[in-house]
C-alpha positions in Angstrom: -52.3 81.2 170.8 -49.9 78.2 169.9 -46.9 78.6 172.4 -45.3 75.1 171.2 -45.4 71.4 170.7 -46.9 69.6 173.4 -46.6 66.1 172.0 -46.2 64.0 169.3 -46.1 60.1 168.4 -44.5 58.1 166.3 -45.4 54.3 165.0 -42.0 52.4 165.8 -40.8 48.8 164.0 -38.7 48.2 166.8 -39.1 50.1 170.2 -35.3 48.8 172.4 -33.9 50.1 169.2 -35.9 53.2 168.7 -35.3 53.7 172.7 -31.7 53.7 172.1 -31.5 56.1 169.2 -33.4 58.8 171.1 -31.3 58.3 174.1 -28.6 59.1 171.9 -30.4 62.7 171.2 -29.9 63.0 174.6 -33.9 63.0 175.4 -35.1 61.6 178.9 -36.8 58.5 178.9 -40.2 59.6 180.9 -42.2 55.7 180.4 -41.9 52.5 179.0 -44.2 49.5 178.7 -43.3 46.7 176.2 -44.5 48.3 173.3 -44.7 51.6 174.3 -41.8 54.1 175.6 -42.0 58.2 176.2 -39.2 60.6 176.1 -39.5 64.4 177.7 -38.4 66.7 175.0 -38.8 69.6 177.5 -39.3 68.0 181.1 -42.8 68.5 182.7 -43.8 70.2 179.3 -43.6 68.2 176.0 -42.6 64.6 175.3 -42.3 62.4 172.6 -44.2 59.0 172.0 -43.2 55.8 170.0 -45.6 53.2 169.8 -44.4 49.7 168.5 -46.3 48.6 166.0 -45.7 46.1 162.5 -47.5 48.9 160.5 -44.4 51.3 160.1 -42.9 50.0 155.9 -45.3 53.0 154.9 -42.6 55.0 152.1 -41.4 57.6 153.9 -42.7 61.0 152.9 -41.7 64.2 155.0 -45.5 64.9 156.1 -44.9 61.2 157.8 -43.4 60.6 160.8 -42.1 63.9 161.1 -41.0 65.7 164.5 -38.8 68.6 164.3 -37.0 69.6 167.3 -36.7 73.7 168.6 -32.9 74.0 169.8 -31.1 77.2 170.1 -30.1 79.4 167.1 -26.7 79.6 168.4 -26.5 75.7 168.5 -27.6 75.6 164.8 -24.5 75.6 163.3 -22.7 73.1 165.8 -26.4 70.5 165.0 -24.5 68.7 162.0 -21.2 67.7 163.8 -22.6 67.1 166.9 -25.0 64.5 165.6 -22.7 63.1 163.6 -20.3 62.7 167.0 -23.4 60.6 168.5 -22.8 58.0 165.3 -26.2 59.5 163.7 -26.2 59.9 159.6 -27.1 63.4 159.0 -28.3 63.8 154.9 -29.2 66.9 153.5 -32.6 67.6 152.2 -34.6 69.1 149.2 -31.5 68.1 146.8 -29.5 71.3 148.3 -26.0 70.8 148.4 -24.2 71.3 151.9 -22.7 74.4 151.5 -26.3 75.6 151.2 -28.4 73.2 153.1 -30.9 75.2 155.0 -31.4 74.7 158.9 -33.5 71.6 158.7 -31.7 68.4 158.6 -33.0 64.9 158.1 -32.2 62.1 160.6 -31.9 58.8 159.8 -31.5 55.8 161.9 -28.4 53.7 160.9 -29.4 50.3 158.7 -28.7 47.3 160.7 
């Protein structure tokens, strides 16, 4: 019955910044008001949207803010490097080491 993800929203600190990281993932931005902006993840069919908001300093926990992305399975292997060529820290998860990481990476947005 589920065929994918329609939407999904995320609280935000800081939306301009927020704006620009997903821009850097390459995502379309679809709307933006001044404390709210939406990004197509697949054009006419499922977006993403961040909502500015001081209630975000929540400790992060996976089952939190968490959007995973569908991409290719040919494309999985090239993820890693081609994040990391957009300036975005990829860090393994679930203490694995990186020769075994499984296909799920964890993004972080650069400290500033």
């Amino acid at each position: 019955m589920i065929k994918g993800l329609y939407e999904a929203h995320l609280p935000v600190k800081n939306l301009l910044r927020s704006i620009a990281f997903y821009k850097q993932l390459d995502l379309e931005l679809a709307h933006q008001t001044d404390t709210i902006a939406f990004f197509w993840i697949e054009k006419g069919r499922s977006w993403l949207g961040l909502w500015e908001t001081d209630r975000v300093d929540t400790p992060y926990h996976v089952s939190l803010r968490h959007v995973a992305f569908q991409i290719d399975r040919k494309d999985m292997d090239e993820a890693k490097k081609w994040l990391e060529q957009k300036g975005i820290e990829v860090t393994t998860s679930f203490g694995f080491p990186p020769e075994k990481q499984p296909y799920e990476l964890i993004l972080r947005k650069p400290s500033k």
